[in-house]
C-alpha positions as CSV (number, residue, x, y, z in Angstrom):
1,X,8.7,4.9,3.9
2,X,11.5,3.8,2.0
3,X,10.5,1.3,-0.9
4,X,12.3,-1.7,-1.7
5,X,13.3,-2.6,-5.8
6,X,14.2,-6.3,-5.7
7,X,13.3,-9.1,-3.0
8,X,15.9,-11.8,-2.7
9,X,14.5,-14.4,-4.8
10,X,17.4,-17.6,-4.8
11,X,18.0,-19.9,-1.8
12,X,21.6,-18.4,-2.2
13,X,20.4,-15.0,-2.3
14,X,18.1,-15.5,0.7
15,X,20.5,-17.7,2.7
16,X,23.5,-15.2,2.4
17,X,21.1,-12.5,3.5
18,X,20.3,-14.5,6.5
19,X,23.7,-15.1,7.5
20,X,24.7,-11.3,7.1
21,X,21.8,-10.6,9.9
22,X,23.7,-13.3,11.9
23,X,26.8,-12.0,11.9
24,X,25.2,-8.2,13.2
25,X,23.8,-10.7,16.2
26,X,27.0,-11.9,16.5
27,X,28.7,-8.7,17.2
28,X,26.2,-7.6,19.2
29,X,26.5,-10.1,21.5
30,X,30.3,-9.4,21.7
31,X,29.0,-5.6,22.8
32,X,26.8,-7.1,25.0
33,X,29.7,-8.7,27.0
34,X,31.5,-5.6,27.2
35,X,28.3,-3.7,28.4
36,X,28.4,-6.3,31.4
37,X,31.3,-4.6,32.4
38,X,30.1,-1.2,32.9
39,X,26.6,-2.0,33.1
40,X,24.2,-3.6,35.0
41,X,22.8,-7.1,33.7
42,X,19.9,-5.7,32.8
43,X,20.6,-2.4,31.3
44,X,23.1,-4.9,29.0
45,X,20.5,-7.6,28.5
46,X,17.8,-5.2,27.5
47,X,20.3,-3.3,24.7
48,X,21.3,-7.0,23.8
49,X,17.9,-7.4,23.2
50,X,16.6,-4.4,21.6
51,X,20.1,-4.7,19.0
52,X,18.9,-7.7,17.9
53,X,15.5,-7.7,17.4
54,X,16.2,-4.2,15.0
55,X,18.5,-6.4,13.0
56,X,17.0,-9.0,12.7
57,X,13.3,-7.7,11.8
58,X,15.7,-5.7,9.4
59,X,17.2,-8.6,7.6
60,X,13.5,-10.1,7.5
61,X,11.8,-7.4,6.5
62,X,14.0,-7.6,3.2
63,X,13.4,-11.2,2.5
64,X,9.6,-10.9,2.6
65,X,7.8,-13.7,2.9
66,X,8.1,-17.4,5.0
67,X,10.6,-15.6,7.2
68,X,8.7,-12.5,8.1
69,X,5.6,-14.2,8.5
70,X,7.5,-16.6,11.6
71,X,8.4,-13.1,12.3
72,X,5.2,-11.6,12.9
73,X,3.5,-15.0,14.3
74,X,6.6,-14.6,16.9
75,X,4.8,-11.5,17.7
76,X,2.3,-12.8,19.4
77,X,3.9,-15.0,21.7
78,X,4.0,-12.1,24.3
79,X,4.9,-14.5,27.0
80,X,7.4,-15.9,25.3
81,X,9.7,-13.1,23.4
82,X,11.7,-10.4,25.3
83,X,9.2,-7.0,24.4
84,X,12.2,-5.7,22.3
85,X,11.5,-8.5,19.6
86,X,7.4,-8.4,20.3
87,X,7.3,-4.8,19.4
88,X,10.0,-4.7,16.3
89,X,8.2,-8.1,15.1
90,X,4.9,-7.4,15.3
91,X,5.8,-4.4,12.9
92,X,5.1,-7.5,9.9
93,X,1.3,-7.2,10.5
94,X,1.1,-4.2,8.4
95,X,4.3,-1.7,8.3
96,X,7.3,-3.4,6.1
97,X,8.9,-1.7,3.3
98,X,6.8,-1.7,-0.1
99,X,7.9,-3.0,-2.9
100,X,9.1,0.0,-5.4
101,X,6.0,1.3,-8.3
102,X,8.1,-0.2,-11.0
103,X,8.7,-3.6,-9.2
104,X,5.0,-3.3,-8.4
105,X,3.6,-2.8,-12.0
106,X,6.6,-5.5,-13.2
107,X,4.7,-8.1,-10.9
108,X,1.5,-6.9,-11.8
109,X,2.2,-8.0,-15.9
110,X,4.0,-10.9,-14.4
111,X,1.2,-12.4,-12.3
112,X,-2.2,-11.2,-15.0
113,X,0.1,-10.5,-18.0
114,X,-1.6,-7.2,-18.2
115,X,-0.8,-4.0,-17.2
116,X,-2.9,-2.7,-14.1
117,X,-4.1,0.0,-16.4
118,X,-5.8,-2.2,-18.6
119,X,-7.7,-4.0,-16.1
120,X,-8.5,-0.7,-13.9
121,X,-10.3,2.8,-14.4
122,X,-7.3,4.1,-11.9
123,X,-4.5,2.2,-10.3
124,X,-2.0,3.5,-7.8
125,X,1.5,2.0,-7.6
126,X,2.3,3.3,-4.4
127,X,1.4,0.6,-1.9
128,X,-1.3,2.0,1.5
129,X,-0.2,-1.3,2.7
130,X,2.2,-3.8,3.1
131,X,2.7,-7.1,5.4
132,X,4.9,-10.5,5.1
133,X,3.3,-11.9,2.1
134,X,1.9,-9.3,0.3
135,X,0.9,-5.5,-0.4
136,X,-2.0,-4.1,-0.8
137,X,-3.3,-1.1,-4.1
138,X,-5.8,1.7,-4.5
139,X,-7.7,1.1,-7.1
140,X,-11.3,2.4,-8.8
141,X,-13.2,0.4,-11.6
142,X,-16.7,1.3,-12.3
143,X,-17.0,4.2,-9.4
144,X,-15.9,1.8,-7.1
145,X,-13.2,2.1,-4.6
146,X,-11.5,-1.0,-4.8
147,X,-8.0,-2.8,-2.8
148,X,-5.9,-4.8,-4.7
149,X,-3.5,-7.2,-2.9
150,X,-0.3,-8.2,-5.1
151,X,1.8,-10.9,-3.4
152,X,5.8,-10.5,-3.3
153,X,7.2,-12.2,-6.4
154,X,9.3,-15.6,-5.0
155,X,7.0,-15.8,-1.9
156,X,5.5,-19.6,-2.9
157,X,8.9,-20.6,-4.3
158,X,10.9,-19.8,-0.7
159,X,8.8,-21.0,1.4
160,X,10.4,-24.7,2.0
161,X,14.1,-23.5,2.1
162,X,12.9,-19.9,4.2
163,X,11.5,-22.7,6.9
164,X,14.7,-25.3,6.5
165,X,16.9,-21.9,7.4
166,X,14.7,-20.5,10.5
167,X,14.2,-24.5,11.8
168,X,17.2,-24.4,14.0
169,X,16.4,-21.1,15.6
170,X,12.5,-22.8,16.4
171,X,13.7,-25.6,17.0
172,X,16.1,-24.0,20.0
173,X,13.1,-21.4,21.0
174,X,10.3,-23.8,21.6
175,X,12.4,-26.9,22.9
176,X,11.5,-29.2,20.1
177,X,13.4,-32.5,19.8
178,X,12.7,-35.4,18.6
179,X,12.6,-37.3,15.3
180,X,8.4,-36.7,15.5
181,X,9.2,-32.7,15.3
182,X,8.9,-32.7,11.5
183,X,5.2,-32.8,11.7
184,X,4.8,-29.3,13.5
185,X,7.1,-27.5,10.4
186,X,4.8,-29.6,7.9
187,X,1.7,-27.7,9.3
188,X,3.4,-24.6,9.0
189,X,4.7,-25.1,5.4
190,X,1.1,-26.5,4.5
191,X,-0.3,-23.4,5.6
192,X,1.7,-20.8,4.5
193,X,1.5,-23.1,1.0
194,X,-2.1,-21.9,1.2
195,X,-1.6,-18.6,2.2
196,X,0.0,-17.8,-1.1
197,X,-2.8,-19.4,-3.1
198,X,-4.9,-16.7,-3.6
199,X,-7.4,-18.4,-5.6
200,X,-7.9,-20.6,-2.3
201,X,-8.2,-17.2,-0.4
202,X,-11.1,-16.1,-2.4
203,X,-13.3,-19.2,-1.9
204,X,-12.2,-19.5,1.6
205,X,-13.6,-15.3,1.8
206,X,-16.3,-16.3,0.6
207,X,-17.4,-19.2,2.5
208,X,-16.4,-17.4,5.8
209,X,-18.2,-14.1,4.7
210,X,-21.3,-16.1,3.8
211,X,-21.6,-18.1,6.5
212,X,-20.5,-15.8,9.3
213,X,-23.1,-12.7,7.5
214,X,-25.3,-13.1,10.5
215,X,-23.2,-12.3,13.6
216,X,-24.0,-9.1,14.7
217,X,-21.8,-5.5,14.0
218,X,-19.4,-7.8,11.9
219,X,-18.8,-7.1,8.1
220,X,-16.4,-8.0,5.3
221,X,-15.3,-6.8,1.8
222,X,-17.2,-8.3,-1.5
223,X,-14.2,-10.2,-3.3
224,X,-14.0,-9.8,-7.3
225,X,-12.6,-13.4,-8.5
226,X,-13.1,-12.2,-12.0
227,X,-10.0,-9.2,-11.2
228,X,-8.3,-11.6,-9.1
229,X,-5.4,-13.9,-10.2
230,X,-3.4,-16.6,-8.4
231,X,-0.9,-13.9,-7.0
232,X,-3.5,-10.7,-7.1
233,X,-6.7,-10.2,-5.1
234,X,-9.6,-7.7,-5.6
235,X,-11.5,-6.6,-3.0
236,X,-13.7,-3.4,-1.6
237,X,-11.7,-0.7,-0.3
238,X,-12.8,-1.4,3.4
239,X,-12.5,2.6,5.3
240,X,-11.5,2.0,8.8
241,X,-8.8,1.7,11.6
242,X,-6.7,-1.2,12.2
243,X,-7.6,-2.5,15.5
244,X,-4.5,-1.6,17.4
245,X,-4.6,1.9,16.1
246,X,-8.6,1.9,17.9
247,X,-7.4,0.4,21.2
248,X,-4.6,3.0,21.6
249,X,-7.3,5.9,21.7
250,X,-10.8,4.3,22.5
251,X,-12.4,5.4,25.6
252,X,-16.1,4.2,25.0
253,X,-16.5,1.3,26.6
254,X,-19.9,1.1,25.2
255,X,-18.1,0.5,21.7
256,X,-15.5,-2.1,23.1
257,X,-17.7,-4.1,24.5
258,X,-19.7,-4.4,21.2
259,X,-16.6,-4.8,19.3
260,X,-15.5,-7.5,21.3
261,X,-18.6,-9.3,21.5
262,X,-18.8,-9.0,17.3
263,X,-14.9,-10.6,17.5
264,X,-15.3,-13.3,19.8
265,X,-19.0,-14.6,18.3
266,X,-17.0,-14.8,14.9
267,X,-14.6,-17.1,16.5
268,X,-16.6,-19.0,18.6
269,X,-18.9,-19.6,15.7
270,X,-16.4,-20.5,13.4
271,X,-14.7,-23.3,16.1
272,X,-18.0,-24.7,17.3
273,X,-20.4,-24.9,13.7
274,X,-17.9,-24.7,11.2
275,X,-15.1,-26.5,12.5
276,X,-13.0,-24.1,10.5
277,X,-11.1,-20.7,11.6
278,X,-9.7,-17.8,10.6
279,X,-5.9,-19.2,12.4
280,X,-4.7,-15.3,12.1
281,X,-6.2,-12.7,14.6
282,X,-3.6,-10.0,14.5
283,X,-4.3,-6.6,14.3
284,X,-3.5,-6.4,11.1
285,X,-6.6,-8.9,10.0
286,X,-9.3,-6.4,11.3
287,X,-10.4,-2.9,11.0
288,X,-13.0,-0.6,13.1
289,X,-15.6,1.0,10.9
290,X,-16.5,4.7,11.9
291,X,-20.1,2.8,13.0
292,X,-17.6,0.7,15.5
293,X,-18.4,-2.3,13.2
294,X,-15.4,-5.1,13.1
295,X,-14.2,-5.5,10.0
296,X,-12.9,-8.9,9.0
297,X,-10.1,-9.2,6.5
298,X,-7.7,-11.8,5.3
299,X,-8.8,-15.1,5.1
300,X,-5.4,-17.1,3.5
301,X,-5.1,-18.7,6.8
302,X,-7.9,-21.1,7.5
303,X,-7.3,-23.8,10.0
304,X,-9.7,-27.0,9.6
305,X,-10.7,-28.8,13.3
306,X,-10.8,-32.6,12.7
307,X,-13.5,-34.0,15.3
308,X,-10.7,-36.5,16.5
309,X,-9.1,-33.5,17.9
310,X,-12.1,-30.9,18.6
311,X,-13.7,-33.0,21.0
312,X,-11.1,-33.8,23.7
313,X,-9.6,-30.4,23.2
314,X,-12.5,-28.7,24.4
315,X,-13.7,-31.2,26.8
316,X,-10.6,-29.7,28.8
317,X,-11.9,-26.5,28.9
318,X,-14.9,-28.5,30.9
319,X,-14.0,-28.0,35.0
320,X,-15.6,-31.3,36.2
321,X,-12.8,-32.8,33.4
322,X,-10.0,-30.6,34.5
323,X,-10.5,-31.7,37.9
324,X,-11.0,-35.2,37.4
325,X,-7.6,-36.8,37.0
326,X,-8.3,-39.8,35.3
327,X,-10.6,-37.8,32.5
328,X,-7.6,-35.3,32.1
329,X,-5.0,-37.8,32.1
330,X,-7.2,-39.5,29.5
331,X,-7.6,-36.4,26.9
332,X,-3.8,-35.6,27.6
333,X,-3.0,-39.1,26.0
334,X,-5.6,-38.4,23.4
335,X,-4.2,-35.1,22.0
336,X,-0.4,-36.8,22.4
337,X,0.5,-34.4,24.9
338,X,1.2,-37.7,26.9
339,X,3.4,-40.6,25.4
340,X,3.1,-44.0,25.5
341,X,7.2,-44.2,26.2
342,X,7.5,-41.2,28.5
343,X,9.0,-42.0,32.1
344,X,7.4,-41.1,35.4
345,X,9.2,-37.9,36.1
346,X,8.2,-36.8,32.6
347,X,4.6,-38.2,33.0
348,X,4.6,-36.5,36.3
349,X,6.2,-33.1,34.7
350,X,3.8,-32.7,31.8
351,X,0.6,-33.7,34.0
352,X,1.3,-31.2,36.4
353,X,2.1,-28.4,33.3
354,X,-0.4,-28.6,31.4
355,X,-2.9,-28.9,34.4
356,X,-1.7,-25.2,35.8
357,X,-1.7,-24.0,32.1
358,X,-5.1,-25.4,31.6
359,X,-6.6,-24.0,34.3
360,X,-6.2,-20.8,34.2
361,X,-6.3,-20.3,30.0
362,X,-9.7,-22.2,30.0
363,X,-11.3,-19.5,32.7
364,X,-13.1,-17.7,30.2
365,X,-15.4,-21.2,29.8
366,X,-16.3,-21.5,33.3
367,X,-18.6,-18.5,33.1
368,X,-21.3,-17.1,31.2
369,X,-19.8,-13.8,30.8
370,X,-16.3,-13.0,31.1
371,X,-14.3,-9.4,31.7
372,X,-11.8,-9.3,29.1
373,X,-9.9,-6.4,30.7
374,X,-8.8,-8.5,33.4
375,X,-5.3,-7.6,34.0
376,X,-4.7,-10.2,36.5
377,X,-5.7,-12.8,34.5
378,X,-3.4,-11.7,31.3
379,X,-0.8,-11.1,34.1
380,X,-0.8,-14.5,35.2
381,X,-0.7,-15.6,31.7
382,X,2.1,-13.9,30.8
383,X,3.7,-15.1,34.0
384,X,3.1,-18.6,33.1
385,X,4.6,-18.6,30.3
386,X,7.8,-16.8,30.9
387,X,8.0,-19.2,34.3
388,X,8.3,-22.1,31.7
389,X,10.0,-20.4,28.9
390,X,13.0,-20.2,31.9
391,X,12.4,-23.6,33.1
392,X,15.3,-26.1,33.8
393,X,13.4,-28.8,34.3
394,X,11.4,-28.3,31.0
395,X,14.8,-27.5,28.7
396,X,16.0,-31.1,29.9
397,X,13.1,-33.2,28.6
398,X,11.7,-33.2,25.1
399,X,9.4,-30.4,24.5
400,X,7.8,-32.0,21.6
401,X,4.1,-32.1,22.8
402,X,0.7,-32.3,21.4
403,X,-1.1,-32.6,18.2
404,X,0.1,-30.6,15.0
405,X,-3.0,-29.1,15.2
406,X,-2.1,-27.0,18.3
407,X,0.2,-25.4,16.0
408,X,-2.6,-23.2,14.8
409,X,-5.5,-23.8,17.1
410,X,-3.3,-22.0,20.0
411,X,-1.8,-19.8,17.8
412,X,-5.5,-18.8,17.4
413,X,-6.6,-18.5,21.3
414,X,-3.6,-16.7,22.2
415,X,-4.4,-14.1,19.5
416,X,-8.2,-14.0,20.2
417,X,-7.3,-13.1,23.5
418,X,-4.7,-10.6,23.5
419,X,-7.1,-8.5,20.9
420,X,-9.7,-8.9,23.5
421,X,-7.6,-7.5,25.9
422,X,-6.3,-4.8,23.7
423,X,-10.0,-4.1,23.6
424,X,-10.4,-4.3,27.2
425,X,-13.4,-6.1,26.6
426,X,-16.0,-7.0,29.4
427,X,-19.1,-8.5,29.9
428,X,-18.7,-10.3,26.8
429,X,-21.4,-13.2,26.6
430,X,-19.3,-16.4,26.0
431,X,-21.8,-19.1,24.9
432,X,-23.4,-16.0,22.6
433,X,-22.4,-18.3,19.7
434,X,-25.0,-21.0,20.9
435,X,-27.5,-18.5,19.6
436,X,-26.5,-17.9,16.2
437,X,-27.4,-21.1,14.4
């Protein structure tokens, strides 16, 4: 794979870049209405699409941080994105142009003002990894096999102005409005101000491995704070498949089923006892040992559950209060899904959404064991949400809804899900976590 010598560092820099991938969108959409012509709409739509979503992931992909990571959590709103941008996004997990060996050993000095050499028995410049934030090194100290994660130099510095230039496009895509929708882009800057602390990300590795050391055919690395920096990261060398790479050859459902109980005890435990959660299940975050063990990896994104909003969000994924319209109304006003100033046919809209939305995503709660391979269920998830991504009636109202802390709390279900169903998971105990105190 090509490698990549300098990273846009300037709001200038990174601005004009942006702007350059909007033009290429720009012309494709002027091919796009020639295609009409001697095309069918769909045969048009779908190039329009796939056009785009090249150029843009490649305009991203050379900017690096903030902007690839929207990029890749964009990826996981299946429902949502045409599969042209679904499959060139989600690309950011863990397949982006490395930085070059020289810009690598440059921002190596820069970040430990030493050479790799001089903290390592071995270090190899050539990256085995790299994603939106950072890239990850082979390295061995001691006889051990260790991976060192070096984060892209100007990451932390973009990340207000990278979020100010993508707003618009969000803001458009998700039907925000609203002088309250600054709130949802301050949880995102927050987190992905934390994401680039990788002192944070140690401690938080820590905690999580510790506490979490007792679920069953789940592992993580040991983390080395004392060859670990504010920008740099040592861990073990973890051996093992990405979880995507599994799913695409796996035929033992034996193994799937194990895996998949192993992933959704760690989140279940995490939500429920810890009030705390890994907020980033992509494939990229998790390996399969040759033992079928999950392997759990990069814990930068950690959401924190206040009570004020754990307990009415999942007293909706109770039936009796799903069917009860006074309780639902009730938690709908609590999690400010609801407004005080919203009129009947808004009140009436919103009700009736989030009722259909909650009553099919919260299935996997009404049951003691649930069959993650379910392709009617993902089916009529998927179909949900591309119903309202079209809807009318939705695009005329304000879409700003719910807590900030959906942000991330959905982000997580909708990720915990799909890699269950990459899995094709079944059987999988769902109150398991109840048993792991």
């Amino acid at each position: 794979m090509k490698t990549i010598d300098s990273i846009p560092t300037s709001k200038i820099q990174r601005a004009t870049k942006l702007v350059s991938t909007g033009a290429k969108v720009g012309v494709n959409y002027l091919k796009y209405y020639g295609e009409k012509i001697v095309k069918t709409e769909k045969e048009a739509k779908d190039r329009l699409n796939k056009n785009n979503a090249e150029d843009i992931y490649d305009g991203l992909k050379q900017l690096k941080g903030s902007a690839l990571k929207v990029a890749q959590m964009l990826s996981m709103e299946k429902s949502i994105l045409p599969r042209a941008y679904v499959e060139k996004f989600s690309l950011a997990q863990f397949s982006v142009p490395p930085l070059s060996p020289p810009l690598v050993i440059k921002t190596f000095k820069k970040y430990f003002e030493k050479h790799p050499n001089d903290l390592f028995d071995t270090f190899n410049a050539t990256s085995v990894n790299a994603a939106s934030i950072g890239q990850v090194h082979i390295a061995f100290k001691g006889g051990k096999k260790l991976a060192v994660k070096i984060q892209y130099p100007g990451v932390a510095e973009s990340i207000a102005s990278d979020l100010a230039m993508v707003k618009p496009i969000a803001m458009s895509m998700f039907n925000i409005k609203g002088k309250d929708s600054d709130k949802y882009f301050k949880e995102v800057e927050n987190k992905l101000v934390e994401e680039t602390n990788y002192i944070l990300e140690i401690e938080q590795s820590k905690e999580i491995s510790i506490a979490c050391s007792h679920i069953s055919n789940l592992i993580f690395p040991k983390y080395y704070k004392n060859l670990s920096s504010e920008r740099i990261i040592t861990m073990d060398y973890m051996e093992g498949e990405h979880l995507s790479e599994f799913t695409a050859h796996n035929t033992n459902q034996e193994i799937a089923n194990k895996i998949g109980q192993a992933l959704w005890d760690f989140y279940m435990f995490q939500i429920h006892n810890l009030k705390k959660v890994h907020a980033d299940p992509h494939p990229g975050n998790f390996l399969i040992s040759e033992l079928g063990e999950l392997i759990a990896l990069d814990f930068g994104c950690m959401k924190s559950i206040p009570e004020a909003f754990y307990e009415p969000y999942f007293e909706l994924a109770i039936s009796q209060n799903i069917s009860n319209q006074e309780i639902f109304i009730d938690k709908l006003y609590e999690l400010e899904i609801l407004k005080e100033d919203d009129t009947i046919e808004e009140l009436n809209f919103f009700t009736e959404m989030f009722h259909e939305m909650l009553s099919l995503f919260t299935k996997p709660f009404q049951k003691d064991t649930f069959d993650f391979s379910d392709e009617t269920f993902f089916g009529k998830i998927a179909e949900l949400g591309e119903r309202y991504s079209k809807s009318t009636d939705l695009k005329k109202m304000n879409g700003n809804r719910g807590s900030k802390h959906f942000i991330y709390m959905n982000r997580t279900f909708f990720g915990l899900y799909n890699l269950m169903f990459d899995l094709k998971a079944k059987n999988i105990k769902i109150y398991n976590y109840t048993n792991l105190l």
